[in-house]
C-alpha positions in Angstrom: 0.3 14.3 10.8 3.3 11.7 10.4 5.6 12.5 7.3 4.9 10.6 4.1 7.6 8.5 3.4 8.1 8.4 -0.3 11.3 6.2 -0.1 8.9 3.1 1.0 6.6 4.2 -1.8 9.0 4.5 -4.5 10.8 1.1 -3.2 7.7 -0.6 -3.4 6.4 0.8 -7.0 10.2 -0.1 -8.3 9.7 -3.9 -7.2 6.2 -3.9 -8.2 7.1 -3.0 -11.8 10.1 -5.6 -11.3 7.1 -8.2 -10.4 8.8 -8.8 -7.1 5.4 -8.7 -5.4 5.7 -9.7 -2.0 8.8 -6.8 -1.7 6.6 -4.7 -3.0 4.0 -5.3 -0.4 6.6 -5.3 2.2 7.8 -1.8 1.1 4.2 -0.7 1.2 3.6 -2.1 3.9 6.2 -0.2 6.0 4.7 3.1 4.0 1.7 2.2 5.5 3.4 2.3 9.0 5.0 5.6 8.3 2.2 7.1 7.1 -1.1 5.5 7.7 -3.6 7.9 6.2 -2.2 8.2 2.9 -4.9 5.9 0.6 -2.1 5.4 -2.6 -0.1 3.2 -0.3 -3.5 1.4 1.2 -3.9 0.7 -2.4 -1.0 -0.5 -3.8 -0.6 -2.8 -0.8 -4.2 -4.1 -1.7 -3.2 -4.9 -5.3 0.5 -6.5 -4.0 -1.6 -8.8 -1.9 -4.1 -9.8 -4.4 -1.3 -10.7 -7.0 0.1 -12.8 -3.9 -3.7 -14.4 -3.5 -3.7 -12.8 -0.3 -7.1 -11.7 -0.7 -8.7 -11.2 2.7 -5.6 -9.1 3.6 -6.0 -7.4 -0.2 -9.9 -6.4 1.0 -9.0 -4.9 3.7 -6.2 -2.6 2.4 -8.5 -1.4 -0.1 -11.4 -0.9 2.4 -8.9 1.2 4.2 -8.0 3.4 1.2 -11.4 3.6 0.2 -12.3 5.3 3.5 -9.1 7.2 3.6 -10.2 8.6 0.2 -13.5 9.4 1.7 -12.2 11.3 4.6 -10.2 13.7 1.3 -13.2 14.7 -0.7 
């Protein structure tokens, strides 16, 4: 399993609540790419892209965390 790496997460949730969006879905982005089976960063990534009407990429971030969250329970 590939370390979680919080520092992408937490840089993206601090320019998410700063509305800077697309550096937001950038930092999740890398998160993602550090740590692909964690569904939180799928998610947020999802709802970054959405506010950018990005919404084909949006779908399939949250299809991915919804199966990631499967493969938990």
């Amino acid at each position: 399993m590939v370390d979680p790496s919080p520092g992408h997460l937490s840089r993206g949730l601090a320019f998410e609540r700063a509305g800077r969006y697309s550096e937001a879905a950038d930092a999740y982005r890398e998160a993602a790419q550090k740590d692909p089976s964690d569904p939180d960063v799928h998610l947020h990534l999802g709802l970054m892209l959405r506010e950018l009407g990005r919404d084909e990429e949006a779908n399939e971030a949250f299809r991915t965390a919804l199966e990631l969250h499967a493969e938990k329970v």
